[in-house]
C-alpha positions as CSV (number, residue, x, y, z in Angstrom):
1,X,-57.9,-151.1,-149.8
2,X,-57.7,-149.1,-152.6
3,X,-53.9,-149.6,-153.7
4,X,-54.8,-153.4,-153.2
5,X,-57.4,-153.3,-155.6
6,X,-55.4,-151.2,-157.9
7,X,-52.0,-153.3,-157.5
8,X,-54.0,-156.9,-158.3
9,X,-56.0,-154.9,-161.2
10,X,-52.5,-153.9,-162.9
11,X,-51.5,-157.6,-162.5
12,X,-54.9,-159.4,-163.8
13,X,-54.1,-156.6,-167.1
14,X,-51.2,-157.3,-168.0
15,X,-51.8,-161.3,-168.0
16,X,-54.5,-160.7,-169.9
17,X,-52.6,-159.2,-172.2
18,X,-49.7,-161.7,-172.5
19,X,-51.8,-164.4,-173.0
20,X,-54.4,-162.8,-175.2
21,X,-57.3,-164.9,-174.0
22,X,-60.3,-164.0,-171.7
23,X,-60.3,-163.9,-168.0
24,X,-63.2,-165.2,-165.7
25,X,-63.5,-164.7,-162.6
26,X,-67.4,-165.0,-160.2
27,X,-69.5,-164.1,-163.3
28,X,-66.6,-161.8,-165.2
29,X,-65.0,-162.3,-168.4
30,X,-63.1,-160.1,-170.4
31,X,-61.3,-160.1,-174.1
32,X,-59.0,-157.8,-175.8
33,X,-59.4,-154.8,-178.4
34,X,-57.5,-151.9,-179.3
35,X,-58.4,-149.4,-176.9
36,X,-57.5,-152.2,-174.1
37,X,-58.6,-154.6,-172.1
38,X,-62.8,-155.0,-172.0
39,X,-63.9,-157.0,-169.0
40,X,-67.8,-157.7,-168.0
41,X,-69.3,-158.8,-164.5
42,X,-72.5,-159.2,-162.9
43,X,-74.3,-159.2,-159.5
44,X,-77.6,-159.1,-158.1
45,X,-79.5,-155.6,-157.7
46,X,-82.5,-154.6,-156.5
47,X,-84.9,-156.0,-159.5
48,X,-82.4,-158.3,-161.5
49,X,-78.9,-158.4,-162.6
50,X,-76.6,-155.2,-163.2
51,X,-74.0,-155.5,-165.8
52,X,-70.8,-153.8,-165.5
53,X,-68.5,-153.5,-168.7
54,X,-65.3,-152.1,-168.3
55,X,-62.2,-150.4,-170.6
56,X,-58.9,-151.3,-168.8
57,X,-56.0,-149.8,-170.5
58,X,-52.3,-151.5,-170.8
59,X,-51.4,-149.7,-167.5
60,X,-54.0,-151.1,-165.3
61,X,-56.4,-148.2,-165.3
62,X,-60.3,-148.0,-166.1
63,X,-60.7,-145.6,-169.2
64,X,-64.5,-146.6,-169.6
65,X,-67.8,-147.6,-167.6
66,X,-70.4,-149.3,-168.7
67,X,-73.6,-149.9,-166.2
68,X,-76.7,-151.9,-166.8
69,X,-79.7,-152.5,-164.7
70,X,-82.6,-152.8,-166.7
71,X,-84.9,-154.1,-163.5
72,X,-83.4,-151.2,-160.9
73,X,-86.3,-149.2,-159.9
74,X,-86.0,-146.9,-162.9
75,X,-86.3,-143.4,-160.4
76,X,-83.8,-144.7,-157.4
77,X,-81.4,-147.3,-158.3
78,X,-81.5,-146.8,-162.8
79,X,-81.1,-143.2,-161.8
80,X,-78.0,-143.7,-160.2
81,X,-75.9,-146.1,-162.3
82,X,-74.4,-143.1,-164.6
83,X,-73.5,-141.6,-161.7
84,X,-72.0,-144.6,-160.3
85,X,-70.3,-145.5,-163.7
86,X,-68.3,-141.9,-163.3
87,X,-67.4,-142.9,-159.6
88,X,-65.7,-146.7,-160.7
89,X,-63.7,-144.6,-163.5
90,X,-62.7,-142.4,-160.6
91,X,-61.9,-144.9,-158.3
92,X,-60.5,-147.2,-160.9
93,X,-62.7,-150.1,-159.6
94,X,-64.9,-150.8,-157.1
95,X,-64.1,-148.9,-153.9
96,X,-66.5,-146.1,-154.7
97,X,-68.7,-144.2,-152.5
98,X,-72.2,-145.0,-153.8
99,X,-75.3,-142.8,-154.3
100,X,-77.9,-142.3,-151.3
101,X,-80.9,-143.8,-151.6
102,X,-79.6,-146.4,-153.6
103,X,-77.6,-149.0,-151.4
104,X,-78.9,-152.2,-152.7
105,X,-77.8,-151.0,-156.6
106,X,-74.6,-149.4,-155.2
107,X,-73.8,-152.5,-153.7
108,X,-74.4,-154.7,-156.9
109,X,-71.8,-152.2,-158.8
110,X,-69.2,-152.9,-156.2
111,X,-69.6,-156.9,-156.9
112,X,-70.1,-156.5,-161.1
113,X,-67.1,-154.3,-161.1
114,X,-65.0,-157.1,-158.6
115,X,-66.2,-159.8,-160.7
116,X,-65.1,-158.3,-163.8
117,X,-61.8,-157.5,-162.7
118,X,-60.9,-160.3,-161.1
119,X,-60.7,-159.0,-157.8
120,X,-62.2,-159.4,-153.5
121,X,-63.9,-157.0,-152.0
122,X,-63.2,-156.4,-148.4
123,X,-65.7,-157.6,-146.6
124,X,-68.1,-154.6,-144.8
125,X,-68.4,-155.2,-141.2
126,X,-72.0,-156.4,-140.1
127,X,-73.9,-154.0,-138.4
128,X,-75.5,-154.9,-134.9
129,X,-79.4,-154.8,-134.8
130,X,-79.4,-151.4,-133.2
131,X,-77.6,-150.4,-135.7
132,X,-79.9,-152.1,-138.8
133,X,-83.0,-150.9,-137.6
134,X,-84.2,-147.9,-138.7
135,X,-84.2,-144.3,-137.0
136,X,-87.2,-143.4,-135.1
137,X,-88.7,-140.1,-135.9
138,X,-87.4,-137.0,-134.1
139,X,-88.5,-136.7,-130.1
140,X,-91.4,-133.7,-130.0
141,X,-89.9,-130.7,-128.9
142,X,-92.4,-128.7,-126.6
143,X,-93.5,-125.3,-127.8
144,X,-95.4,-122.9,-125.4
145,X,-98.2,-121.8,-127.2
146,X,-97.6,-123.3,-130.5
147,X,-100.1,-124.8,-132.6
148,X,-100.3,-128.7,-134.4
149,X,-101.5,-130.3,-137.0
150,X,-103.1,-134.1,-137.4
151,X,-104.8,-136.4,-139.3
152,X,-107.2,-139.4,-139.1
153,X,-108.8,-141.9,-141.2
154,X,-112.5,-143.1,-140.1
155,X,-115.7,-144.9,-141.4
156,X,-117.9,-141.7,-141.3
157,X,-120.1,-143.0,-143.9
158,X,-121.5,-146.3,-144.5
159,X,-119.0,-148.4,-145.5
160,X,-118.1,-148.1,-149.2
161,X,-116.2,-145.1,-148.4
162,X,-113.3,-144.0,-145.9
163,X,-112.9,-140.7,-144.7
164,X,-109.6,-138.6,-144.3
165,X,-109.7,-135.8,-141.8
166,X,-106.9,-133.3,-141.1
167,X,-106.8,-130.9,-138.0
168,X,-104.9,-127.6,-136.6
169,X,-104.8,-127.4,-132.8
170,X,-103.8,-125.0,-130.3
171,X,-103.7,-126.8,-126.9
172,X,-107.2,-128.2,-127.1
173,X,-108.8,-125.6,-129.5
174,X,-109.2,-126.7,-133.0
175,X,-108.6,-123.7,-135.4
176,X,-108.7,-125.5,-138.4
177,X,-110.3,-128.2,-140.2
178,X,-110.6,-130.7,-143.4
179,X,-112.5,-133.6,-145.0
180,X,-112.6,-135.6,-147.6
181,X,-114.0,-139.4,-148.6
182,X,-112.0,-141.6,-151.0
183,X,-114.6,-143.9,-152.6
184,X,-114.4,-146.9,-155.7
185,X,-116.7,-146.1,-158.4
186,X,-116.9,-147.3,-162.3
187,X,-113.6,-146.5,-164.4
188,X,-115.9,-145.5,-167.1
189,X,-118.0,-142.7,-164.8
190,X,-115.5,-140.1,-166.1
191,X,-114.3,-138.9,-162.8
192,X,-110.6,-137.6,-161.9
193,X,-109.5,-140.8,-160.3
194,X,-106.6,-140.0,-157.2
195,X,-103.0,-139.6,-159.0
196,X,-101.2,-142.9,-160.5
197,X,-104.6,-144.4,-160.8
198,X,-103.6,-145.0,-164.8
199,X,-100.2,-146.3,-164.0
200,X,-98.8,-149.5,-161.0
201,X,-100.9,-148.4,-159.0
202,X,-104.2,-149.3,-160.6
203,X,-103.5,-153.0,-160.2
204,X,-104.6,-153.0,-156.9
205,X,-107.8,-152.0,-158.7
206,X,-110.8,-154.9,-159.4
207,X,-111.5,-155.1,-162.7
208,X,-114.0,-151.6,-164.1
209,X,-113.2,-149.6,-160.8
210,X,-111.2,-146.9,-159.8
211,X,-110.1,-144.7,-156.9
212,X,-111.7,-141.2,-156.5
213,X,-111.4,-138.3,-153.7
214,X,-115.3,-137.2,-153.3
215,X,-113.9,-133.5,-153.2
216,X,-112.3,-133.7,-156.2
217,X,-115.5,-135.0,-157.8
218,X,-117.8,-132.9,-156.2
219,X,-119.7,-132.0,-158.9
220,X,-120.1,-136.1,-159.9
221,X,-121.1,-137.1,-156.6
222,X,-123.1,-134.3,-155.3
223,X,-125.4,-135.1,-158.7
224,X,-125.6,-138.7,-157.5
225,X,-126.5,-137.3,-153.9
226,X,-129.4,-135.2,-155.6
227,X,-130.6,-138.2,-158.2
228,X,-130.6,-140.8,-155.4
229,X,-131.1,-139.2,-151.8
230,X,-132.6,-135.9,-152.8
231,X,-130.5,-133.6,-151.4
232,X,-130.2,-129.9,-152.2
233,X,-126.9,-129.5,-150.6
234,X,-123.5,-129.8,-152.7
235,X,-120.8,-132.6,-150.7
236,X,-118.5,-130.6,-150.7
237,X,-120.3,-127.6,-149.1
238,X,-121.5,-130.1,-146.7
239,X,-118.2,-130.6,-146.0
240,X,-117.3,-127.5,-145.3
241,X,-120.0,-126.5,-143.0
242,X,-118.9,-129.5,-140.7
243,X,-115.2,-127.2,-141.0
244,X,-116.4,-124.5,-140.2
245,X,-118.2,-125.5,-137.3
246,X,-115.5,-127.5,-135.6
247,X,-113.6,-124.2,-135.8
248,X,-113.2,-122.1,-132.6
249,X,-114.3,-125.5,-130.3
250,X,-112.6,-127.5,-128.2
251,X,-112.8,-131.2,-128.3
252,X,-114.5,-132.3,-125.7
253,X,-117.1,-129.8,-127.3
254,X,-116.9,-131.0,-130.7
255,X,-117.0,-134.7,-128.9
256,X,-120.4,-133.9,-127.4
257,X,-121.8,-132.7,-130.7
258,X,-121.3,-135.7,-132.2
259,X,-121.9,-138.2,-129.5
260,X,-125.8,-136.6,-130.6
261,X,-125.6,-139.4,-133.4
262,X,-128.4,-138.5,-135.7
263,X,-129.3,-135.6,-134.4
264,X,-125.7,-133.6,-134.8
265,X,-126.9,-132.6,-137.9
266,X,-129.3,-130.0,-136.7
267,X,-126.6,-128.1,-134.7
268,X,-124.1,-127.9,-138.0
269,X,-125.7,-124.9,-139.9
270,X,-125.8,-125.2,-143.5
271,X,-124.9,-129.3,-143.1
272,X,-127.9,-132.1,-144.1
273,X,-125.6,-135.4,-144.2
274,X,-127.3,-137.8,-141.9
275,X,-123.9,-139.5,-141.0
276,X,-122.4,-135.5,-140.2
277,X,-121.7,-136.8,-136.4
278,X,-119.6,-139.2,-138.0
279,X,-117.6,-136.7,-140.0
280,X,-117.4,-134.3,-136.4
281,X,-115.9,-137.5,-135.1
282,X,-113.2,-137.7,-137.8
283,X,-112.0,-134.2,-136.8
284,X,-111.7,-134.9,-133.2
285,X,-109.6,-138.2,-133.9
286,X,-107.7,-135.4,-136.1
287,X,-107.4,-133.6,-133.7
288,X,-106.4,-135.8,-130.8
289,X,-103.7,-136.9,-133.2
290,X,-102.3,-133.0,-133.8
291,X,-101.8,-132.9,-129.9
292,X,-99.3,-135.7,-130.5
293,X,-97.0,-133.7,-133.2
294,X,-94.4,-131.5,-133.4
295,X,-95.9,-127.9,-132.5
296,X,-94.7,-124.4,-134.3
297,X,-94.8,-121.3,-133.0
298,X,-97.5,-119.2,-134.7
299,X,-98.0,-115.2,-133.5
300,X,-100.3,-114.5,-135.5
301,X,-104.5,-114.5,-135.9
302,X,-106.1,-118.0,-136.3
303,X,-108.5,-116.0,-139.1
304,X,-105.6,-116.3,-141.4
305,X,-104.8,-119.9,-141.2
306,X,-105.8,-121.7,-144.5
307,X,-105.9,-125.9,-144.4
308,X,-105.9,-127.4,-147.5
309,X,-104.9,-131.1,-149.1
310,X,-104.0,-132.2,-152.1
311,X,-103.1,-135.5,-153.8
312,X,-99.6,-136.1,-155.8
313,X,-97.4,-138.5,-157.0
314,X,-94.5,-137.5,-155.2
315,X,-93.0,-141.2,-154.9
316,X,-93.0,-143.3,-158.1
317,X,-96.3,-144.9,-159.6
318,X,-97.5,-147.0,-157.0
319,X,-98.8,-145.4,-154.8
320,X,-99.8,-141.7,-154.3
321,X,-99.4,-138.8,-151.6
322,X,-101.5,-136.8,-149.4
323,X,-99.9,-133.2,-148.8
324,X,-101.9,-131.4,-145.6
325,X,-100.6,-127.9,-145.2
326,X,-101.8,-124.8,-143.2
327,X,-100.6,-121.5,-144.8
328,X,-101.0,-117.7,-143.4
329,X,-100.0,-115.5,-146.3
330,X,-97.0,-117.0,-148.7
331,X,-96.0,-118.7,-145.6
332,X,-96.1,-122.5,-145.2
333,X,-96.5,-122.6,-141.2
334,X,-97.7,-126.5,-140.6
335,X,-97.7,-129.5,-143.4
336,X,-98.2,-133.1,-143.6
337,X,-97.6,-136.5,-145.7
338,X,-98.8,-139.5,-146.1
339,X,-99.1,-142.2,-148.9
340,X,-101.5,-144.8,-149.7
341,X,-100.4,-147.9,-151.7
342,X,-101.4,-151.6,-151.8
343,X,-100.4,-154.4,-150.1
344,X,-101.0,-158.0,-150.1
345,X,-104.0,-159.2,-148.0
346,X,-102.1,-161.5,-146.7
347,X,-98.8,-159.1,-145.4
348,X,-100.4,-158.2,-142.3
349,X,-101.2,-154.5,-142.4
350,X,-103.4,-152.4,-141.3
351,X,-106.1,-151.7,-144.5
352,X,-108.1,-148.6,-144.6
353,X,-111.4,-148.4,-142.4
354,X,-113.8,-150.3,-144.8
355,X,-111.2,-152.9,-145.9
356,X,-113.4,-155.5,-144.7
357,X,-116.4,-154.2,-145.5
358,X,-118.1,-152.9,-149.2
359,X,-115.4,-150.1,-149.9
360,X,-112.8,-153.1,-150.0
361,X,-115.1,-155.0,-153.4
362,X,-113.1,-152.3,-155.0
363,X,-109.7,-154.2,-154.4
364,X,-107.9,-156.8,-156.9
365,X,-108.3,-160.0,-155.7
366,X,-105.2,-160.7,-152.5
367,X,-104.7,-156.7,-152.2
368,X,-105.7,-154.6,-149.5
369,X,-104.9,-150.2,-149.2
370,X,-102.9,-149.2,-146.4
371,X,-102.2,-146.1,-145.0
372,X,-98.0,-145.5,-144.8
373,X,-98.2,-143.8,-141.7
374,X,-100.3,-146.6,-140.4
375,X,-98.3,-149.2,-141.8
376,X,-94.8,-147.4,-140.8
377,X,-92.6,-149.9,-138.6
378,X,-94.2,-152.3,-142.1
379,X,-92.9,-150.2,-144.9
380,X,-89.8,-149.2,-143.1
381,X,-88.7,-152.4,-142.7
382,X,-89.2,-153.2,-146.2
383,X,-87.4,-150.2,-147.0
384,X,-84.5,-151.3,-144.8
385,X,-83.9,-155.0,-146.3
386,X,-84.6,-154.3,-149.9
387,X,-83.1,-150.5,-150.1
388,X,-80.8,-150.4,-146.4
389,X,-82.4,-147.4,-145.4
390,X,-81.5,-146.3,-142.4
391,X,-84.3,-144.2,-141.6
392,X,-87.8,-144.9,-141.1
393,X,-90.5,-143.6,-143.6
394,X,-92.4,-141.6,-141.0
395,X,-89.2,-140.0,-139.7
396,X,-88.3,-139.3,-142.9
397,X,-92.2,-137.4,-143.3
398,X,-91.7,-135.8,-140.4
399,X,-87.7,-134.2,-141.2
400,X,-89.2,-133.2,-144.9
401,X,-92.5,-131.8,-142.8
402,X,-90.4,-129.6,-140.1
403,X,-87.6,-128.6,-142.6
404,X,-90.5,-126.8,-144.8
405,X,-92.8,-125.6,-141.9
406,X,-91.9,-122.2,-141.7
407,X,-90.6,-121.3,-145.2
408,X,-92.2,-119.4,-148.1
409,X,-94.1,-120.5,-150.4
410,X,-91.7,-119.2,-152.9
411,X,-88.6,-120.5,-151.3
412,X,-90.3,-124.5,-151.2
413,X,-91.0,-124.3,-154.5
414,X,-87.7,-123.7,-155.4
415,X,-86.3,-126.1,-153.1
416,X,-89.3,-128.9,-154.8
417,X,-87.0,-128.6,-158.2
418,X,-83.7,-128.8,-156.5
419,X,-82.8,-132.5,-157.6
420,X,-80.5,-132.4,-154.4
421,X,-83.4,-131.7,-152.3
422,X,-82.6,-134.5,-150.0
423,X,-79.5,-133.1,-149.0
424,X,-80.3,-130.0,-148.1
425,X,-83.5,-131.4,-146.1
426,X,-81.4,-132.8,-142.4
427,X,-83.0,-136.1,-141.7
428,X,-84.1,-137.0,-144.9
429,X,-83.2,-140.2,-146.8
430,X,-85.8,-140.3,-149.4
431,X,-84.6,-140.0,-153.3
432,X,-87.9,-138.3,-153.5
433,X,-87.7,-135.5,-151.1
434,X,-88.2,-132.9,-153.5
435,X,-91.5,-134.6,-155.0
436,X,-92.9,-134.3,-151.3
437,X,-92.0,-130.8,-151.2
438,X,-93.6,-130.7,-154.4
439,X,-96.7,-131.8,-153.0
440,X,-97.1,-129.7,-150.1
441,X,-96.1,-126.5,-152.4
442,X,-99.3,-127.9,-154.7
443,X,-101.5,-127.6,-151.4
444,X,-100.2,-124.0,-150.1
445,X,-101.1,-122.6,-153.5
C-alpha cells in the first residue's frame, strides 16, 4: 500500500509542478514555494477538524509536517499529533502506525494527510461485533490463602451524603477497613474540595457548592458536628473506631452488629454516630465485594497491613480518582481505582446513593455523579465509539491494579513518571496509566 501511495504521490508532485497551480482534492489544496510543493487537508478528529500541512519536495517526498487539532483532547489526542507528524514524514504519507490511545486523532491524520495529497486510503476491514466490543476484565485466578480487597458505596447517613467504604479480606475475615463520606457544602466554606473541583469538573456543580471528602475536612465538619449535634467525638475518629472494630470479624459477625440499628453504636468502643450501623453495613458490602476480586498471596502478619485512600487527578479534569491501597512495609500488596465524573441525568447511569435524594441539590441542573466502576459496560462503550478502545475501563483498573500489587513503593513511583507507563503495564490501554499509578503511590505513602 505503501509504494501505491508513494508512486501516485510522485505523480500528483510533479503535475503540480508543471502546471504551477493548486491541487484539491476531499478538503486538500496545495501551492507552490521554494522549498517545494505545500499541500493542506483536513478531516474530522475527536473534538473538531485536524489540519495537516505538508512540504513535498520535487521528488515526491514529504520534507515537512505540520499537524493541527486545536479541539483533540489536549492530554490524549493534542499529545500525540507531534508524534504523529514525525511518523507521516517517516512514512512519506499516510500509512503510519498511529499512537495508542489515540485512534480517533490517528485516524483523522491518515484522512488530512490523503486529502492533502491527493490520494485513497485503503479501506480498513470492519471489525465483527466480537471483535468491537471491548475486553472484559481478566478471569479471577484462585489463590489459597490469599487475601482481597473491595469497595462499596452506601447511604450510611441521612441523605445529603454518600459513603465510600473499602475492605481487605481473608476468606471471610475482614483484616482491614476504611471510610469516608463525600458531601456538597458552600464553595465559600473554605474546605479542600475533592481534586478538579476548580477545573471541568466543577460544572456538574449547582451554583455556590462544591464537592468535599468529610476526612479530608475533618476538622470543618467535626466543628459543625460539635456546634449543631453536640458531639464530643472528632468524624474522623468516629470513623476509625467503626475500622477498627470491623477488624478481626467475620461478616456475618459484623452483619449482626449492625442489623442492631440504633443500638450498634453501643458495641463500637470509642464510636457515638447514631447512623454507625449504617457505616458497619458499608464495610460488609465492602467486604462482600473483596470476595469477588483478584486475591494475592500475603505471608505475612495482618498487624502490618495499612489501608489507606486518597483522591487524584490521574485522568484529565473531569473527573477525579479514588486510589485504595493496602501496604505492609514499602510494599504495595493490594490497590484499587475508581473515578467519579458527571453524566447527564438523562444517559441512564447509575448516580451515587443519594442522587435522588438531598445530596443530589448539589448537582447542575441535567447532571447526575456516577461511580466508573458502576457505570463500566457505560463509559466503556463511550470509550470504544469516541476513542476505539479496545479495552474496557474496569479491565483496564484491574491490569494497572494487579501489575502494581506486589511492587515497592519505590519501584511504582518510578514507574508513575515513566511517560511509557502504559506499555510496560500488560493489559493496559489508558494514556493515563502512569497518573493511576501515581495515585496509588500517593495512598501507600
Amino acid at each position: 500500500m505503501k509504494q501505491e501511495i508513494i508512486r501516485k504521490l510522485s505523480a500528483a508532485v510533479a503535475m503540480s509542478l508543471v502546471v504551477g497551480v493548486s491541487l484539491a482534492a476531499c478538503g486538500g489544496g496545495s501551492s507552490s514555494t521554494a522549498a517545494g510543493v505545500t499541500k493542506t487537508g483536513s478531516a474530522e478528529g475527536f473534538g473538531g477538524a485536524v489540519t495537516a500541512t505538508l512540504t513535498v519536495d520535487a521528488n515526491g517526498t514529504v520534507t515537512d509536517c505540520k499537524l493541527e487539532g486545536a479541539q483533540e483532547t489536549e492530554s490524549i489526542g493534542g499529545a500525540a499529533l507531534e508524534e504523529l507528524s514525525k511518523q507521516v514524514v517517516a512514512a512519506n504519507g499516510p500509512a503510519i502506525d498511529g499512537v495508542a490511545g489515540a485512534t480517533v486523532t490517528t485516524k483523522a491524520v491518515r484522512k488530512a494527510v490523503a486529502a492533502a495529497l491527493g490520494v485513497e486510503l485503503a479501506e480498513e476491514a470492519p471489525a465483527d461485533s466480537a471483535a468491537a466490543a471491548p475486553a472484559e476484565p481478566a478471569a479471577i485466578v484462585p489463590v489459597e490463602g490469599g487475601i482481597q480487597i473491595g469497595q462499596a458505596y452506601a447511604a450510611a447517613h441521612g441523605t445529603k451524603c454518600f459513603t465510600e467504604a473499602v475492605a481487605v479480606v481473608k476468606n471471610d475475615v475482614i483484616l482491614a477497613a476504611y471510610l469516608d463520606d463525600f458531601q456538597f457544602t458552600s464553595a465559600d466554606a473554605g474546605v479542600t474540595a475533592v481534586p478538579n473541583s476548580d477545573s471541568d469538573f466543577a460544572a456538574g456543580y449547582a451554583e455556590g457548592k462544591v464537592l468535599m471528602s468529610k476526612r479530608a475536612n475533618a476538622d470543618y465538619y467535626s466543628k459543625m458536628m460539635a456546634e449543631k449535634g453536640g458531639s464530643t467525638v472528632a468524624l474522623d475518629a468516629n470513623f476509625d473506631a467503626i475500622q477498627n472494630f470491623a477488624v478481626g470479624k467475620t461478616i456475618s459477625e459484623l452483619e449482626d452488629v449492625a442489623a442492631k440499628g440504633a443500638e450498634a453504636v453501643d458495641a463500637v468502643s470509642g464510636a457515638t454516630l447514631v447512623d454507625t450501623a449504617g457505616y458497619l453495613s458499608a464495610i460488609v458490602d465492602a467486604a462482600k465485594n473483596a470476595q469477588t476480586t483478584q486475591a494475592v498471596e500475603f505471608n505475612g502478619s495482618s498487624e502490618d497491613l495499612k489501608l489507606n485512600v486518597v483522591y487524584g487527578a490521574a485522568h484529565g479534569t473531569k473527573c477525579f480518582t479514588s486510589g485504595a491501597v493496602a501496604t505492609a512495609g514499602d510494599t504495595i500488596v493490594l490497590s484499587y481505582i475508581d473515578e467519579f465524573q458527571f453524566a447527564g441525568s438523562d444517559a441512564g447511569v447509575v448516580g451515587v446513593p443519594n442522587s435522588d435524594s438531598d445530596f443530589g441539590a448539589g448537582y447542575a441542573e441535567g447532571k447526575v455523579l456516577m461511580s466508573k466502576r458502576v457505570n463500566a459496560d457505560y463509559y466503556s462503550k463511550m470509550m470504544a465509539e469516541k476513542a476505539g478502545s479496545t479495552v474496557s475501563l474496569d479491565a483496564n483498573y484491574d491490569a494497572i491494579q494487579n501489575h502494581v500489587n506486589g511492587m515497592s513503593i519505590a519501584d511504582a513511583e518510578a514507574l508513575s513518571k515513566d511517560e511509557k507507563a502504559v506499555d510496560a503495564v500488560s493489559g493496559a490501554t489508558l494514556v493515563d496509566t502512569a497518573g493511576y499509578v501515581g495515585v496509588l503511590v500517593d495512598a501507600a505513602k
